[in-house]
C-alpha positions in Angstrom: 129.5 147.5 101.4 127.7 146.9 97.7 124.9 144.8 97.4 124.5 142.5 94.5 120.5 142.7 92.3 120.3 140.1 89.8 117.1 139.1 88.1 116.6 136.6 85.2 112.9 137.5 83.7 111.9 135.3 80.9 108.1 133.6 80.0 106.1 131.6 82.3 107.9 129.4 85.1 105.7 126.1 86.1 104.7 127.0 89.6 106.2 123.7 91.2 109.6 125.1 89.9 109.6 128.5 91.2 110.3 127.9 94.9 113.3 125.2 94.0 114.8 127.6 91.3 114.7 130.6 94.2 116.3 128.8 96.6 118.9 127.4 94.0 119.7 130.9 92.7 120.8 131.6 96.3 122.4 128.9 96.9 124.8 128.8 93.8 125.2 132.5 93.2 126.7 132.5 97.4 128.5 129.1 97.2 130.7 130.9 94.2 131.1 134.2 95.9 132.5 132.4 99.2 134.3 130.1 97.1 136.1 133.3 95.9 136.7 135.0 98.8 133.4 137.4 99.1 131.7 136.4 102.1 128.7 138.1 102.0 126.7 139.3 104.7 122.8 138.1 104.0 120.9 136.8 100.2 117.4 136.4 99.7 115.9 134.9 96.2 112.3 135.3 94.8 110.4 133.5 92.3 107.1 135.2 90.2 105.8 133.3 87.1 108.0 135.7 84.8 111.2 136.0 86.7 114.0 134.6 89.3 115.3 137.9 91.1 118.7 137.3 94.4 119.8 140.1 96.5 123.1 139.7 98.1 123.7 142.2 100.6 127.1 143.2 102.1 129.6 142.0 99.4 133.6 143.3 99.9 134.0 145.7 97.2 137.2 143.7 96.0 138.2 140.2 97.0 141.3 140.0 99.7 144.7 139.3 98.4 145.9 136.1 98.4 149.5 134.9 99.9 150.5 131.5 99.7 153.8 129.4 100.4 154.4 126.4 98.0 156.7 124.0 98.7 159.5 123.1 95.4 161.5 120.2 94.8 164.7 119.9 97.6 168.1 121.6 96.9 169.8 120.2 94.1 167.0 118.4 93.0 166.6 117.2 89.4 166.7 120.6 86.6 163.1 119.3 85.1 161.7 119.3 88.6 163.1 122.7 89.5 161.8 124.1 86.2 158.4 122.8 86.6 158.4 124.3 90.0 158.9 127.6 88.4 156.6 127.8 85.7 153.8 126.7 88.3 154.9 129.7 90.6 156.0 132.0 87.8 159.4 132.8 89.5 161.9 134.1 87.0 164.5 131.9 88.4 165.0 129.6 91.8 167.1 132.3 93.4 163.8 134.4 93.9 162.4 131.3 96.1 163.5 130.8 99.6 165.0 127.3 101.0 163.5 126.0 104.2 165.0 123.0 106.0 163.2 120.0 107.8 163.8 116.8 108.8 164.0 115.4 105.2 166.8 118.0 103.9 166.6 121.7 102.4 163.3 122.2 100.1 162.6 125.3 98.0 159.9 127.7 98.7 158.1 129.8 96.4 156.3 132.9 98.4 152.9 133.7 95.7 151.1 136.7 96.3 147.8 137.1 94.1 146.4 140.5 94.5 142.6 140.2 94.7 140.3 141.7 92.0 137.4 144.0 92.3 134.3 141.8 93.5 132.3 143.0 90.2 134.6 141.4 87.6 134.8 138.4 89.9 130.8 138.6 89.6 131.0 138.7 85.6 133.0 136.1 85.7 130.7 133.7 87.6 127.0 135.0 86.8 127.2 133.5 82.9 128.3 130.1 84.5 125.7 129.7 87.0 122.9 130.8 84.7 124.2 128.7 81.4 124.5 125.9 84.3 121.3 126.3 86.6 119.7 123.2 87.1 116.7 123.1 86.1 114.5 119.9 86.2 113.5 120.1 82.6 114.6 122.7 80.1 114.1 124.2 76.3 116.3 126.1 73.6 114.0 128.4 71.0 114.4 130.5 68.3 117.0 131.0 65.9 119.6 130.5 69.2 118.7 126.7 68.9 120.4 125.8 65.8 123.7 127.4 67.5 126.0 125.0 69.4 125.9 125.6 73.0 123.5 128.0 73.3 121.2 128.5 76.1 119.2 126.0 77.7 116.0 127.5 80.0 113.3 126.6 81.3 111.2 129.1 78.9 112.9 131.7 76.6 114.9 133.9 78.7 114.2 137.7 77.3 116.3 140.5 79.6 118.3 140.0 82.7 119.5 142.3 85.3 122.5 143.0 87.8 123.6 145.6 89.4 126.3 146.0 91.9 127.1 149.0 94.1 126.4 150.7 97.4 123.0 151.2 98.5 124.0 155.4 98.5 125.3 155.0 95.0 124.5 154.8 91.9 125.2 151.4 91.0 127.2 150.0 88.3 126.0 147.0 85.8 127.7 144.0 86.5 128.8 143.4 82.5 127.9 140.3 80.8 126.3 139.3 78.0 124.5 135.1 77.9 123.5 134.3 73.9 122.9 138.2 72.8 121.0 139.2 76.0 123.1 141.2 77.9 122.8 142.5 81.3 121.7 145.7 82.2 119.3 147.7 84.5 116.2 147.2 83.0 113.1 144.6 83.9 109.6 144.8 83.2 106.3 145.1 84.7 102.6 142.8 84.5 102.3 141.7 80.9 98.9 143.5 80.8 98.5 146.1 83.2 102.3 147.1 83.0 104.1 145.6 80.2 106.2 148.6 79.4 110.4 149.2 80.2 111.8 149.5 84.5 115.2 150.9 84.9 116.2 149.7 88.3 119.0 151.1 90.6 119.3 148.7 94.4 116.9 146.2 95.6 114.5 148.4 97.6 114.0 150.5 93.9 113.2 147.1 92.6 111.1 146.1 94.5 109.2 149.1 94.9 109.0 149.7 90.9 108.2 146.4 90.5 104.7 146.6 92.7 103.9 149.8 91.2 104.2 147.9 87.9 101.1 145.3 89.3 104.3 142.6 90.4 104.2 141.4 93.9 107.9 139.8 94.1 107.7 138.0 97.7 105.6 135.0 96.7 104.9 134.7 100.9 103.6 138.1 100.2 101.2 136.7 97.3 100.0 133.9 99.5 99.3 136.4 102.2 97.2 138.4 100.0 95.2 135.7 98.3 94.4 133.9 101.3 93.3 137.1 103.6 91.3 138.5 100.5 89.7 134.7 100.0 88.8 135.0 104.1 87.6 137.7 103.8 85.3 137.2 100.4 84.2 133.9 101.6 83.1 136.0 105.2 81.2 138.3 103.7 78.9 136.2 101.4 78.7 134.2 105.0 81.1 131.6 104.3 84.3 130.1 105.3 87.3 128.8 103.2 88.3 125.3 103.2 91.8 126.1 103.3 94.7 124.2 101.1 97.5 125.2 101.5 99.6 123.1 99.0 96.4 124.9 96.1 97.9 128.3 98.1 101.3 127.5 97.2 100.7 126.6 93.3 97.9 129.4 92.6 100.7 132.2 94.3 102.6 130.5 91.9 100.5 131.4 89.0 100.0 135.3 89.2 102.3 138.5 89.6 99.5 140.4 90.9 96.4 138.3 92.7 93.0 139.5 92.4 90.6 137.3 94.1 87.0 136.6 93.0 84.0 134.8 94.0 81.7 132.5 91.5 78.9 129.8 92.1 77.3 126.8 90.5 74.5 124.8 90.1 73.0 123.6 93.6 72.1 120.4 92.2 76.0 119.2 92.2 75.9 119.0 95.6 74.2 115.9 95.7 77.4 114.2 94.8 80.5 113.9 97.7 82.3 117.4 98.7 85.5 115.6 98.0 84.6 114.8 94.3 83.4 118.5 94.3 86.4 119.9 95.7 88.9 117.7 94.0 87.6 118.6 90.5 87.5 122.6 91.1 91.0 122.4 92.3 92.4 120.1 89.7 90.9 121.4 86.8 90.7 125.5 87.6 92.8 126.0 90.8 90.3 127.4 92.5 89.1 127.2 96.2 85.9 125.8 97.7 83.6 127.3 100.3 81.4 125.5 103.1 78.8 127.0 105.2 79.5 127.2 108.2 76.1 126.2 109.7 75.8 122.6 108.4 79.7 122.1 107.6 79.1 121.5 104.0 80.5 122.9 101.0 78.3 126.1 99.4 77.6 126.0 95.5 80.7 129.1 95.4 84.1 128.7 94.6 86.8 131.2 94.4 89.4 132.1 92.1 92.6 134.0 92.2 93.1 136.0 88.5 96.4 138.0 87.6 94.7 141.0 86.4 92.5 144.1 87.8 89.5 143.6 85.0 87.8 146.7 83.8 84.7 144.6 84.3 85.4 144.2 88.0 86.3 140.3 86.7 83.1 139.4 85.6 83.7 138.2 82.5 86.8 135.6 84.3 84.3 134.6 86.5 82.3 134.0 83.8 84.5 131.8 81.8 85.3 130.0 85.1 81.9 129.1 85.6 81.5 127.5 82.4 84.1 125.2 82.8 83.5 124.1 86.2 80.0 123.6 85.7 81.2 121.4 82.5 83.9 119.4 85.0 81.0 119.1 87.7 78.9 117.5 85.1 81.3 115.0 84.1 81.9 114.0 87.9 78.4 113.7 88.7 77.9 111.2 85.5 80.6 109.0 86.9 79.5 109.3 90.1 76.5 108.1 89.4 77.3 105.7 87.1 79.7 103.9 89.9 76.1 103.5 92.4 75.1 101.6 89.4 77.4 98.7 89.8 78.1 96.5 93.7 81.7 97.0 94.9 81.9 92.9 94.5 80.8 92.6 90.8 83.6 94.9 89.7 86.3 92.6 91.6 86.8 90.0 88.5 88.3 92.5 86.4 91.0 92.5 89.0 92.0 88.7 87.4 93.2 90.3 84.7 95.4 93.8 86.5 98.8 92.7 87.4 100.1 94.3 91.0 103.6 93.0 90.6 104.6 91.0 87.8 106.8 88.6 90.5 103.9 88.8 93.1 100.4 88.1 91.0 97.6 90.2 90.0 95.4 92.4 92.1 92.9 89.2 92.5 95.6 87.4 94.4 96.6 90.1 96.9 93.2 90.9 97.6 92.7 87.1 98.6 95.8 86.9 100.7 95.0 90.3 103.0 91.4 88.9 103.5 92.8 85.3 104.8 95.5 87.5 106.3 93.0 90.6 108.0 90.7 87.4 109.2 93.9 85.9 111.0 94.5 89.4 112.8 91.0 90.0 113.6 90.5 88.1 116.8 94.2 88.7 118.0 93.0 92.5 118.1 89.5 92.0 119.4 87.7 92.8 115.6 84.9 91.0 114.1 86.3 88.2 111.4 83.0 88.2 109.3 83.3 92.1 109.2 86.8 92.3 108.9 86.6 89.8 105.5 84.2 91.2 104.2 85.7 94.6 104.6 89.5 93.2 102.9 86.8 91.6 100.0 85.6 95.2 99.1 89.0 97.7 100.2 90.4 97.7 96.6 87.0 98.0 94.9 87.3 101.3 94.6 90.4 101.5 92.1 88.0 100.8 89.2 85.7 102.7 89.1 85.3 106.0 87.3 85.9 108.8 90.4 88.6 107.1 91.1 89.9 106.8 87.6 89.6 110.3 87.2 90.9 111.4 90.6 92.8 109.0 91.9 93.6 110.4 95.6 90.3 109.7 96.2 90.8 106.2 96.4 89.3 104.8 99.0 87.5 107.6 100.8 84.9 106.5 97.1 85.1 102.7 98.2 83.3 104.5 101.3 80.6 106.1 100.0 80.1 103.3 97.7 80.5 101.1 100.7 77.8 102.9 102.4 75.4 103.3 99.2 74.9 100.0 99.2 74.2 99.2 102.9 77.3 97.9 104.5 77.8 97.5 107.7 79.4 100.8 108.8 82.8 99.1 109.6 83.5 97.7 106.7 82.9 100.9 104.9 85.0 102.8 107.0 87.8 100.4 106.3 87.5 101.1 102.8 89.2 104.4 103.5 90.8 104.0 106.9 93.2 100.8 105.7 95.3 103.2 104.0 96.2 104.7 107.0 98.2 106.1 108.3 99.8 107.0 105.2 102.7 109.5 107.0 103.7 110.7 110.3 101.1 113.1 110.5 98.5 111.4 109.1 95.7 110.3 111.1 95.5 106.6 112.5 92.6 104.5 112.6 91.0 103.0 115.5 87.6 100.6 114.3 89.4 97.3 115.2 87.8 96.1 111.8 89.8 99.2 110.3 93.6 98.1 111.8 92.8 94.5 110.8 92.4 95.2 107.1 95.5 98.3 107.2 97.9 95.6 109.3 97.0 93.1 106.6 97.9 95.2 103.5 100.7 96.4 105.1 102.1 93.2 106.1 101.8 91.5 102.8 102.9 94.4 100.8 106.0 94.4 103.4 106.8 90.6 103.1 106.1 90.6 99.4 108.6 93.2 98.3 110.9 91.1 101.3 110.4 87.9 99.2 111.4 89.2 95.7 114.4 91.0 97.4 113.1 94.7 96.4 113.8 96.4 99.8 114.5 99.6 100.3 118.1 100.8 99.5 119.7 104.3 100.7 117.5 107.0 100.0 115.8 104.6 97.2 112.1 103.3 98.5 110.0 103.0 95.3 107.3 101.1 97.0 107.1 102.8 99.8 107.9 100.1 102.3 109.7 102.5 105.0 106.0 104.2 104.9 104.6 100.8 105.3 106.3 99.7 107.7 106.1 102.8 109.8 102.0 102.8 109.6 102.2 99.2 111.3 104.1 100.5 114.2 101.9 103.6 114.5 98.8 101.5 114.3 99.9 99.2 116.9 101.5 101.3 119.3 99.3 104.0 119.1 96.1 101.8 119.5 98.0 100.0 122.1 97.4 96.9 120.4 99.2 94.0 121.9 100.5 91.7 118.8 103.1 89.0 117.9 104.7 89.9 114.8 106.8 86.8 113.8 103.4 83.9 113.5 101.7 86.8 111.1 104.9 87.5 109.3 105.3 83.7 108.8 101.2 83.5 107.7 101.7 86.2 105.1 105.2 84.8 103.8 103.2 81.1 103.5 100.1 83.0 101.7 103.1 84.8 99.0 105.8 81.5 98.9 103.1 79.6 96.3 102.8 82.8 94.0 106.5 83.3 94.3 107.7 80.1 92.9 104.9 79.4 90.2 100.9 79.2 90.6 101.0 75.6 89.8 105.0 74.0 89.6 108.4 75.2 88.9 111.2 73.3 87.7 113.5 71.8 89.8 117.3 72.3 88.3 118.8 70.2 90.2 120.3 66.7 88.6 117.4 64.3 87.8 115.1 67.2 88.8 111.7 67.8 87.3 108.4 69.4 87.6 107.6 69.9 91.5 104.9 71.4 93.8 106.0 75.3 95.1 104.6 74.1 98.6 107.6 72.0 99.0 109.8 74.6 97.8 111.4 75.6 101.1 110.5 79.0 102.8 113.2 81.2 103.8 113.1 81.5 107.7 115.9 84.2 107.7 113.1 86.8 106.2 110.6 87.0 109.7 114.2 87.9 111.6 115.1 90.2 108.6 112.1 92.3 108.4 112.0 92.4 112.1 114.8 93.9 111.9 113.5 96.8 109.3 110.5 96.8 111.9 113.4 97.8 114.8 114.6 100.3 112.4 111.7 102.4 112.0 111.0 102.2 115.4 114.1 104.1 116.2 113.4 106.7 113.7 109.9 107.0 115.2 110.8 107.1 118.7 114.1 109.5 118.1 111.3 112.3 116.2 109.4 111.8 120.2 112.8 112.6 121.3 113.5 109.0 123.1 117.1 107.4 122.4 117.2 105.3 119.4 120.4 102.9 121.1 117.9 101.9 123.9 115.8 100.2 120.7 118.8 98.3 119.8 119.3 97.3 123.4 115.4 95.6 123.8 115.0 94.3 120.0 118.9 92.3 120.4 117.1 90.4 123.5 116.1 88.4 120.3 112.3 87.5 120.3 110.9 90.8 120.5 108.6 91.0 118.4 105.7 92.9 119.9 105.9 96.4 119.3 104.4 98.2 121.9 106.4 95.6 124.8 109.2 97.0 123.0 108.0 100.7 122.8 106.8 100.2 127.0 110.3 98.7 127.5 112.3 101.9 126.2 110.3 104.2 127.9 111.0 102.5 131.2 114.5 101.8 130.1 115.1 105.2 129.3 113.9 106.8 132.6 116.1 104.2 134.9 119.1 105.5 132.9 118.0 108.9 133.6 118.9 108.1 136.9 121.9 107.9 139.4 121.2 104.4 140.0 120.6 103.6 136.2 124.0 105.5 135.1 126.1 103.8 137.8 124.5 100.1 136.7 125.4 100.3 133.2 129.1 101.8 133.9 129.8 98.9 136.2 127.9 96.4 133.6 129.7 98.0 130.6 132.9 97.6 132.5 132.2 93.8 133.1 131.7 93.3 129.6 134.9 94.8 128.8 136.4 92.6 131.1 135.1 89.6 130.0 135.7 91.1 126.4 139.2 91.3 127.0 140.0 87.4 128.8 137.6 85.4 126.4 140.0 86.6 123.7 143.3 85.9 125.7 141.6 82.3 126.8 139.7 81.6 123.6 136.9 80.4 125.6 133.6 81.9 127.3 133.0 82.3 130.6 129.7 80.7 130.9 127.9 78.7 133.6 127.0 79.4 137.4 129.7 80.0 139.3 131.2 78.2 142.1 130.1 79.5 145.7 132.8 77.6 147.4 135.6 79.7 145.6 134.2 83.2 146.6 136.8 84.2 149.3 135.9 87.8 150.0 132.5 88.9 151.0 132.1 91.5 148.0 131.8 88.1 145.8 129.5 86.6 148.2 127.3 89.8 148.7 127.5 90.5 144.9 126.5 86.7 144.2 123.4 87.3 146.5 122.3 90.3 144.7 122.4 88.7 140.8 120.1 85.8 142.3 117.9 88.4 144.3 117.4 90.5 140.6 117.0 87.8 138.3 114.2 86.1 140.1 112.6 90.0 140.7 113.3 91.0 137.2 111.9 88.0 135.8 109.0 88.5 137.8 108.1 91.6 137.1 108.7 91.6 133.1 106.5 88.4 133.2 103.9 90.9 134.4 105.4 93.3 132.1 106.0 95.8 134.7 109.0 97.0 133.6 109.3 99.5 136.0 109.4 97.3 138.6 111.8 95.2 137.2 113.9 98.4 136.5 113.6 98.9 140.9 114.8 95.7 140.9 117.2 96.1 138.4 118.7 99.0 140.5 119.7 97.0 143.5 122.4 95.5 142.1 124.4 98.9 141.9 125.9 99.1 145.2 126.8 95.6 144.8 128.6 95.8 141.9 130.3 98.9 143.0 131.5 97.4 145.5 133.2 94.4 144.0 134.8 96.4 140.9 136.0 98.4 143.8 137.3 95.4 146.5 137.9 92.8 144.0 141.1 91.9 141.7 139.4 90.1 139.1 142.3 88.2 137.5 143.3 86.4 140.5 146.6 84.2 140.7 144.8 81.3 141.7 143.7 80.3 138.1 140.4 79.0 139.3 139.6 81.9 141.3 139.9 83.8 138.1 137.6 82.1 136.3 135.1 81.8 139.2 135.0 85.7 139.4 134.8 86.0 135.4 131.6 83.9 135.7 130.3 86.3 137.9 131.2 88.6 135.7 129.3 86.9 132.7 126.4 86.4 135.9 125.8 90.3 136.2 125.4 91.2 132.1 123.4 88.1 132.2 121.3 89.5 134.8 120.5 93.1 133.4 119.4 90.9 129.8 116.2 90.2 131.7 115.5 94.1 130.3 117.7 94.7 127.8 121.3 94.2 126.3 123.2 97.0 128.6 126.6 96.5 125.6 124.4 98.1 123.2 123.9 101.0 125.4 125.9 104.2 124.2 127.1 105.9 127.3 
């Protein structure tokens, strides 16, 4: 069958477009083709800096005929109707349609056939569309086309495009189309420099072959291949290895049709400043990657570059020119590098009295006061020093003024280290600087210096509660402060430290620190009648929020624990206990939970616990009442009550033992015994007994057994 070669070539994409503009190119030029009819057997798209290029392979050479019954007005139906119904079928007259009787009477029928049309004028149809349509995220018209209504909008000026459709043995035939004068035809072009001149081009494989003999690498995987095994390999040879970066890799492959790599140096005496600073300003500023030497771990005085163009000088004179600039960027980083030492962490905090964080929430000063009351009211629930971890809270946001950071801010906080550690604190407290960031996604790394989580809990926690107070959660897909993030790094840091913590009392200390800067730094007016001028502190706090951002807490847990593959109903079943609030009892109790229902025992309990809450479901709604309170051993009048009876007292007291413990595998054994039990009653016992009283005895045992199992969890919120 033919295969479809389109390519759009025009100036310079932005890299960080390219692989979204490939992949929408597939996507819309397919979506259209099955839309009419031409499924197609496979696409691939391809990005380079000068063109968007789709193969679609096995497309039907014409699309299928179409049949279709419609359905007319009924027989004898109003003469408007009856026309209408054959204008929209184009039948000459209603004797051509057929009349086809159901239940509501005899309706006309009109039989359509639409013979399909050869796949390549369906294509000329739909190619203009997609490309006068393509979404790009930002756009430009040029030339003497812009003054014209509705003419193109691209990324860059779009200069020649290319289709072809036709059988791989064939010669094929140009899909005809013309977009704003360019029309489409078979001919692309090569490397601006080293191959700028005209390609005629036939099927894909052509393409792509003529194309690399041109100096144009199309597969951008095949670019990244070749920079980073050339890079290896020039870094290895010079007794080096690459610090790789793969999201520099993606960019820089981004950059060139044809990647050349090269090796530079400079000055040694930049290396007394951090290898971060070092690395971050090569890569920002010249896309280029940094070495280290192997034998000390450090970063060597070479970068290396990736140029678009075979020099005749071997690439001295772009190495050159690269050298110049970095050794001009290094320069300005080790002046602000130095200039930071210069000035304490503390004596830069003031300025922070004048830097708003949230114009509902205070400046930067405040926060930084409420996580270091906050971080020392963690420390000693989590076994951390409370000088250390004050002191580290004091200093965390330092950082964020000075002039590294300024100039690169992702290094914040890795700076407030090494400035941390330049002027002799305690090694804790630096770290922290850095570390109570973390984790900052779900593979980032988590922090373990107790003085570390007590500084990261408290930021979290009050940037959490704050955005809670001023109503700015999270909505849909919408999480501008990154409070899902947040949240989930206070899970992580808890559970993975197994860190044994109370949420609610610190929820309710940071909500106490934010309620005076939420309702006024000194008094807010009352508008009630006769009201006035009154203190915030007896503005009433909202009690709902701890249970509310628990709840956001029990939400993240069950997308963390459904990405380890655990079931995310079995977190609904622990947190609706109510009072749960310690995240790794609640983590330790799905686990356990989770492995009892993997069982024969555990399956059986919660069918026969299920099927008493159903039960009880079903007569609290015909009586209008619970069924509440112990029951009555005097009305049990077969044994499967007694022994059943026996059993719920036997688990509870077990149960309750062992999750006082909080061994909840035990009290999952225990659990277990009540299966036969309750088996046996369901099958010996007619619940709704004549005797009214005997009823409502048995629906109290009823209410005794989901009671029971609530010592674990809340078996009605278990999906089966």
């Amino acid at each position: 069958m033919p295969d479809l070669l389109l390519e759009l070539f025009s100036e310079e994409i932005p890299a960080r477009m390219q692989a979204k503009a490939a992949d929408d190119l597939r996507r819309t030029v397919t979506d259209k083709l099955v839309a009419e009819g031409l499924v197609y057997e496979g696409a691939k798209a391809f990005a380079t800096p000068r063109r968007l290029a789709l193969t679609v392979h096995g497309i039907p050479a014409r699309q299928p005929d179409l049949k279709e019954e419609r359905r007319g007005p009924r027989v004898g139906g109003p003469e408007p109707a009856i026309q209408g119904f054959l204008k929209a079928t184009g039948l000459s007259s209603i004797s051509e349609a057929k009349i086809q009787n159901d239940k509501k009477g005899d309706f006309y029928i009109a039989l359509i056939e639409k013979p399909g049309r050869p796949a390549i004028d369906v294509l000329a149809d739909i190619l203009p569309v997609i490309v006068r349509t393509f979404p790009w995220p930002k756009s430009m018209r040029w030339g003497a086309r812009s003054a014209k209504s509705g003419s193109l909008s691209w990324v860059r000026p779009l200069h020649a495009i290319t289709a072809t459709f036709g059988p791989d043995t064939e010669e094929p035939d140009v899909v005809k189309f013309s977009i704003d004068g360019i029309e489409a035809g078979q001919t692309t072009y090569g490397h601006r420099f080293m191959a700028p001149s005209a390609i005629s081009v036939r099927h894909f494989e052509d393409y792509e072959a003529r194309l690399k003999a041109a100096k144009v690498v199309l597969d951008p995987q095949a670019r990244k291949d070749i920079i980073l095994a050339d890079a290896k390999q020039l870094a290895f040879a010079q007794g080096y290895e690459l610090v790789e970066d793969q999201v520099l890799l993606d960019e820089v492959a981004g950059l060139v049709e044809w990647p050349v790599v090269l090796m530079g140096s400079f000055d040694a005496e930049f290396l007394s400043i951090p290898g971060e600073v070092i690395r971050a300003t090569i890569r920002n500023n010249q896309k280029c990657f940094v070495v280290s030497d192997p034998k000390t771990g450090k970063l060597a005085n070479k970068f290396i570059l990736t140029a678009n163009i075979e020099a005749t000088d071997g690439g001295k004179t772009i190495v050159a020119g690269n050298e110049r600039v970095i050794r001009a960027r290094l320069s300005d980083a080790k002046f602000f590098y130095e200039t930071d030492l210069k000035t304490k962490l503390e004596d830069r905090l003031p300025k922070f009295e004048q830097i708003v964080f949230h114009e509902k929430l205070g400046t930067q000063a405040e926060r930084i006061k409420r996580i270091e009351r906050l971080a020392a009211e963690i420390a000693p629930l989590i076994g951390a020093d409370v000088e250390k971890a004050k002191r580290a809270a004091h200093l965390a946001k330092a950082d964020l003024l000075t002039e590294v950071v300024g100039e690169f801010p992702e290094l914040q906080g890795l700076m407030g280290k090494y400035y941390a550690q330049a002027q002799r604190e305690d090694a804790s407290v630096a770290a922290a600087s850095e570390e109570h960031y973390k984790p900052q996604g779900p593979a980032d790394r988590v922090p373990t210096d107790p003085v570390s989580v007590a500084v990261a809990l408290a930021d979290k926690i009050d940037t959490l509660v704050g955005f809670w107070v001023i109503d700015e959660k999270p909505t849909g897909s919408k999480d501008p402060y990154a409070l899902r993030r947040a949240a989930l790094g206070v899970i992580r840091l808890l559970v993975e430290n197994k860190i044994r913590l109370a949420l609610s009392p610190i929820i309710h200390q940071a909500h106490e620190r934010l309620h005076e800067a939420v309702h006024g730094r000194t008094t807010v007016f009352d508008s009630a009648p006769g009201g006035g001028l009154i203190n915030p502190r007896d503005v009433p706090l909202d009690r709902s929020l701890t249970a509310a951002l628990l709840a956001f807490f029990a939400d993240r847990l069950k997308v963390q624990l459904r990405d380890q593959g655990a079931r995310h109903d079995l977190v609904d079943a622990v947190f609706s206990l109510g009072g749960q609030d310690d995240l790794l009892m609640v983590v330790r109790r799905v686990e356990a939970l989770g492995k009892f229902l993997d069982s024969d025992d555990g399956k059986n309990l919660l069918a026969g616990t299920k099927r008493a809450s159903n039960i009880l479901a079903i007569e609290e709604k015909t009586d209008k009442r619970t069924f509440d309170g112990a029951p009555d051993a005097s009305l049990y009048k077969l044994d499967e009550e007694k022994a059943l009876a026996k059993a719920i007292d036997q688990v509870k007291a077990e149960a309750g033992a062992a999750v006082a413990k909080e061994d909840f595998a035990a009290a999952m054994s225990a659990m277990a015994k009540l299966r036969p039990a309750v088996d046996a009653f369901f099958d010996k016992v007619k619940v709704n007994d004549d005797d009214p009283k005997v009823r409502e005895n048995r629906l109290k045992l009823l209410n005794e057994i989901r009671a029971a199992t609530r010592a674990v969890a809340d078996f009605s919120k278990i999906q089966d």
